[in-house]
N, C-alpha and C positions, 0 to 999 in steps of 0.2 A: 609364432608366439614364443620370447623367451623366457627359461626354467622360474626365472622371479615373475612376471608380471602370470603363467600358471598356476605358481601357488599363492599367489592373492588372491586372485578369482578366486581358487578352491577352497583359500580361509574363507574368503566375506560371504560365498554360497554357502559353505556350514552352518556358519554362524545363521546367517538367514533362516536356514530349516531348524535349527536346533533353538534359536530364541524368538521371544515375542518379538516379530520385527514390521518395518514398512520401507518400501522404496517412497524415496519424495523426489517427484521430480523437479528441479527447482534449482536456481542458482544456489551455493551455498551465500549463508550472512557472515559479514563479518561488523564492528565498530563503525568504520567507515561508510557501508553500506546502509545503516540503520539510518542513516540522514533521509533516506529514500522510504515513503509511504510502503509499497512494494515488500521490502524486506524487512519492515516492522511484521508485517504480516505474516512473512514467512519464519521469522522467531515464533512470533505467536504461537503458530501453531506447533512450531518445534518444541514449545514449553509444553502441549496438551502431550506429545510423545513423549514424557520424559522418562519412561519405562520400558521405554521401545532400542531395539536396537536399531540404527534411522543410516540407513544408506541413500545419500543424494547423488541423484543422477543428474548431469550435466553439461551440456556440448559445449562449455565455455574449456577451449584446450587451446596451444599451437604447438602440440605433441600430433607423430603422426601415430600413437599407441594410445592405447587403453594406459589410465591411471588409477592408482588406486592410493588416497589419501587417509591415513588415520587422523580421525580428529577428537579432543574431550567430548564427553558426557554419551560414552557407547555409539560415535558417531562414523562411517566412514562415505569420503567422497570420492563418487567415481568421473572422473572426466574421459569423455569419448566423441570420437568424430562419428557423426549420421551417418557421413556418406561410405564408411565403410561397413560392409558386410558383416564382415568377421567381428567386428566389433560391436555391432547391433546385436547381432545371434549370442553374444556372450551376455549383452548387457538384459535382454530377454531368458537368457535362462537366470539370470538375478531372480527378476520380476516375478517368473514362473517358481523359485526358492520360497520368494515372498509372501507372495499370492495377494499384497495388496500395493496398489499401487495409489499414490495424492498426488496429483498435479496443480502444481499451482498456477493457475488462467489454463484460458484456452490457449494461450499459447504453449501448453509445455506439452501439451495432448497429440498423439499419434494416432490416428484411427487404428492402427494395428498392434493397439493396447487391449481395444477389447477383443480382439479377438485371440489374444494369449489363454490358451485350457486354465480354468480355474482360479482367475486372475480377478478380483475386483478394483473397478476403475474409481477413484473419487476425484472431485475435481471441484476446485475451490476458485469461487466466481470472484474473481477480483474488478473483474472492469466489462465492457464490451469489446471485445478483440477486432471483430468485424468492422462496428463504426469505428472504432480509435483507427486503425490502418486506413479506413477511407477515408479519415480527417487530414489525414496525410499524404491523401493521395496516392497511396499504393494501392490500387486499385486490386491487381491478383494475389496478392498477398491476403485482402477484402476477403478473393472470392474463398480463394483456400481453407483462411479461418471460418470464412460462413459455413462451407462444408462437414468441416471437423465440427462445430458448435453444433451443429443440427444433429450428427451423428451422437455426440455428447448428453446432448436432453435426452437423447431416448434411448441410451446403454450404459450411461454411467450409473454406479451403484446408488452415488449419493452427489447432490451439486451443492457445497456449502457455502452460501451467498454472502458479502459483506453487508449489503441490504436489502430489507423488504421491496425497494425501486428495483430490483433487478433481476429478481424471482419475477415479479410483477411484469417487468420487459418482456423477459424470456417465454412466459405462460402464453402474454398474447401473439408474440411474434411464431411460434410454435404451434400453439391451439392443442391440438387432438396429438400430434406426434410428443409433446410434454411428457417422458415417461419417467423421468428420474423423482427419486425421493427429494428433498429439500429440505437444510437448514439456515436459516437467518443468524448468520455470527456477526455482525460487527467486527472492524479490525480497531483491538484495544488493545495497547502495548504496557505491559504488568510493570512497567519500570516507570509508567506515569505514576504509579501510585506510590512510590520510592521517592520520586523527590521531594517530599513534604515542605518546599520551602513558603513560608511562611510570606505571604502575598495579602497586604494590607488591603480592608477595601477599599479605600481612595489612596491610588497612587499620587505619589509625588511627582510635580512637574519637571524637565529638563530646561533649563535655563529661559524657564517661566512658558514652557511647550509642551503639549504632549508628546507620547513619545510613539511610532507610528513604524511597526516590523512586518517583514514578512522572510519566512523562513521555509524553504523548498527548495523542489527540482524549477527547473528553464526549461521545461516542456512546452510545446507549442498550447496545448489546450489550457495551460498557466497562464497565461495573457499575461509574459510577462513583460511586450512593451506596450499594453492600456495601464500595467501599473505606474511603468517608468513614468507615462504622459501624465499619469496623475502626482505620483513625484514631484515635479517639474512645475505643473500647475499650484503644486499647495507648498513650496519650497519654502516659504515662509511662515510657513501654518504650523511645524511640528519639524521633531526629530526623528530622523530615518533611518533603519537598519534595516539593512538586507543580508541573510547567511544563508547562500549555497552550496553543493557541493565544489562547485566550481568558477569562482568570482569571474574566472577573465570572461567569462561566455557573457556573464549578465553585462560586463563591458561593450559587450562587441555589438550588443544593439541601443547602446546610449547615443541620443545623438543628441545630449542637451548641454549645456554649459557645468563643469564641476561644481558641485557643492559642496561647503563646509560640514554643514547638518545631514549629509549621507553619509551613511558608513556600510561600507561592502566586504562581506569576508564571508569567512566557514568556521563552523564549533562542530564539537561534538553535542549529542543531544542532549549529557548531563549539565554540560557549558550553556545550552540557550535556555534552559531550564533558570538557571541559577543567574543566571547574567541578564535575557533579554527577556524571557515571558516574562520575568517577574516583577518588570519595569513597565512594560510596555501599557500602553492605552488603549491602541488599536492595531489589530494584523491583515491586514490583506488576505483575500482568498477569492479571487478574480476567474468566473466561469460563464462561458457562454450557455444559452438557457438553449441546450440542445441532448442528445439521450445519454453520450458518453459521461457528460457532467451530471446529468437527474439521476445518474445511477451508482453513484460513484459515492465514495466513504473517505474522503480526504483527512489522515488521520494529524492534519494540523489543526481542526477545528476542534476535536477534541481538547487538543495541547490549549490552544484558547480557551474555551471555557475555565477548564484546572488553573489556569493564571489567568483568570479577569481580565482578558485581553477581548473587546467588543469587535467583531467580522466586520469589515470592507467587503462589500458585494456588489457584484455588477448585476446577479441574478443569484436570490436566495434559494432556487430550485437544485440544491445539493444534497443529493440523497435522501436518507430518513431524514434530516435535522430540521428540514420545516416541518414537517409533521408531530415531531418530539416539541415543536414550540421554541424555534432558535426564535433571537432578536437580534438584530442589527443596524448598521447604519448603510445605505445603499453607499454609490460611488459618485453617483449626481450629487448627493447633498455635499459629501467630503471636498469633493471638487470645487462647490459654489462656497465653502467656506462656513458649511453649515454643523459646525463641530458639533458633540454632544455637552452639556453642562454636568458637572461635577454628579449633581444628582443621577442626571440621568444614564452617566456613565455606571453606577454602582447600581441601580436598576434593574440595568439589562446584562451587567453582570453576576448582577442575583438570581436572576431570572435564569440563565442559561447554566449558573451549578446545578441548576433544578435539571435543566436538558440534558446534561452530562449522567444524570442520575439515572435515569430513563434510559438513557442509551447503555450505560454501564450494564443494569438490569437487561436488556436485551442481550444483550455481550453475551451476560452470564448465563443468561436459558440458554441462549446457542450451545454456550462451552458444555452445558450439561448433557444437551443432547445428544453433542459431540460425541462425549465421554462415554454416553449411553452405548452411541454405535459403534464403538471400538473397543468395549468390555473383553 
C-alpha cells in the first residue's frame, strides 16, 4: 500500500470513530443516476443521514487499489475490488470504525458482514434478489442470493422494506427463521414535492390526442416490448413519449414501422416533470402478475399520481398501490381502443391524489421510525 492511499484510510477511519457516522453500502448517486427507481431510493435514504458522516462502499472500480473519493455534504466513497484481500481487510476495519453498516438490497450483503465484532447490519429491501436473478435465468447467482437472504432475515439488525408486499413475502417464505426487526418505508423521492408545477385537471389534447408516456429503465421485467406491441397497435389513438436512460436500447427491439407520433429520448427528472408528466394522459407501467412485481414499489407510479397521469397496466398487483385504492385503465381495454372520457380521466385522477396521500403517509411513519432507530 502506497504512503497516500495509508493516510486516507487513516483520515476516513478517524473520522468514522470520532463522528456520528455509517458505512452505506451502495453504489454512490449521482443526477444521471436518479433516472433509475434504485438510486432515487438510495438519495432517499442518504437525505435521512444528513448528519451522518456517510462512507459508501462500492466494488464499482477498474483500479487495481483501494479508492478513496471526497464528496459534499460530509460524504466519502470508497471504491474497492472483492477479490482482493487486502482490500477487503481494510474495507472491514472501516466497518468495524463504524459499527454500522446499510446495505442497500440483498445484493450489496456479505454474509461476512455479520459476523464483523460489534458491527450492526441494516438492510434495506428493495426488491426480491432471488426471484429477479431467476427471472433471468442466472440460476447460481438465484441460489447465492437465496442464501445470503436467509442469512439476512435472521441476523440483520433491521430489514427496511419499500413495502408492506415484501415484509409479507419474506415472513411467509422464512416462517419461524423471520428474526429481523422490520420497517415499512416506501421509496419517496423529497424532490417530488419541489416541482410544484402546476397540472390543470383536464389536460389539454395534442393535436386533438391524448398524450400517452412512459418514463423508465429497459429492464426485462418492464415489458418493454408488450408496451412497444401496444404502441404500435394504438399508433393512431394518441401521442407517444418514451424517456430512458438509454434510447438506442429501447431501439434495438422495435420491429415496427417508424412513427411520426413517437418520440424517444432521455431528460432529466426535473425535465419530465416539467415537460412530459405535466402533459401527459396516460403512462405505462407494464408488470407481469408474478412475486418480483407484487412486491415491488415502482417509484414512477408515484411520479403519476403528482401529475394526473392515469396507469396502463397489464396486472394492477404492484406493490401496496392496490391496496392504497390505485385506479386505472388495464392494457386490453387501451389496446381495443377503449380510451377513458374526459370525465373519467379526472376521476381517476382525483381519485389516486387521494392514494398518493396514503402512501406519502406511510412514507412518513417509516421515515420516523427510521429516525427513531438511528437517534
Amino acid at each position: 500500500m502506497n504512503k497516500m492511499i495509508l493516510k486516507q484510510f487513516l483520515d476516513v477511519r478517524k473520522r468514522l470513530k470520532k463522528k456520528k457516522s455509517i458505512i452505506i453500502v451502495a453504489p454512490y448517486f449521482n443526477e444521471e443516476r436518479l433516472k433509475d427507481g434504485y438510486f432515487k431510493r438510495v438519495k432517499a435514504v442518504d437525505e435521512l443521514f444528513a448528519d451522518y458522516y456517510k462512507v459508501y462502499v462500492t466494488y464499482e472500480t477498474t483500479k487495481p487499489y483501494i479508492q478513496f473519493e471526497e464528496h459534499e455534504n460530509d460524504t466519502t466513497v470508497v471504491r474497492y475490488l472483492p477479490g482482493s484481500k487486502k482490500q477487503k481487510l481494510l474495507v472491514a476495519l472501516l466497518m468495524m470504525a463504524a459499527k454500522k453498516i446499510y446495505c442497500h438490497s440483498v445484493w450489496q450483503v456479505k454474509t461476512k458482514f455479520f459476523k464483523l465484532p460489534g458491527v450492526k447490519v441494516y438492510v434495506d429491501v428493495h426488491g426480491v434478489v432471488p426471484e429477479e436473478e431467476t427471472l433471468y435465468e442466472r440460476y447460481e447467482a438465484a441460489q447465492m442470493y437465496g442464501d445470503i437472504e436467509e442469512v439476512t432475515v435472521q441476523k440483520a439488525e433491521c430489514l427496511i422494506c419499500v413495502t408492506n408486499k415484501i415484509r409479507e413475502h419474506l415472513k411467509e417464505k422464512y416462517g419461524d427463521k423471520f428474526k429481523a426487526r422490520t420497517i415499512v418505508m416506501p421509496i419517496y423521492d423529497t424532490s417530488l414535492s419541489q416541482y410544484d408545477i402546476e397540472v390543470p385537471k383536464s389536460k389539454k389534447l395534442v393535436k386533438d390526442k391524448p398524450v400517452v408516456i412512459y418514463a423508465g429503465g429497459i429492464m426485462k421485467w418492464q415489458k418493454i416490448e408488450l408496451m412497444q406491441d401496444s404502441i404500435n397497435k394504438s399508433k393512431d389513438a394518441a401521442e407517444f413519449m418514451v424517456y430512458c436512460p438509454n434510447p438506442k436500447e429501447f431501439w434495438e427491439t422495435w420491429e415496427y414501422p417508424k412513427m411520426k407520433n413517437l418520440t424517444v429520448g432521455s431528460k432529466s427528472y426535473k425535465d419530465l416533470c416539467k415537460d412530459v408528466y405535466s402533459i401527459a394522459h396516460y403512462g405505462y407501467v407494464l408488470r407481469d402478475d408474478i412475486t418480483v412485481n407484487n412486491v415491488a414499489c415502482p417509484t414512477k407510479i408515484a411520479d403519476y399520481f403528482k401529475y394526473r397521469v392515469v396507469p396502463i397496466v397489464s396486472s394492477p398487483k404492484i406493490g401496496d398501490f392496490l391496496e392504497l385504492g390505485m385506479r386505472y385503465i388495464t392494457l386490453e381495454d387501451f389496446n381495443n381502443g377503449k380510451l377513458l372520457s374526459k370525465k373519467e380521466l379526472e376521476e381517476i385522477a382525483d381519485n389516486n391524489e387521494e392514494v398518493l396521500k396514503k402512501y406519502v403517509e406511510r412514507h412518513n411513519k417509516g421515515k420516523e421510525e427510521f429516525k427513531q432507530m438511528f437517534k
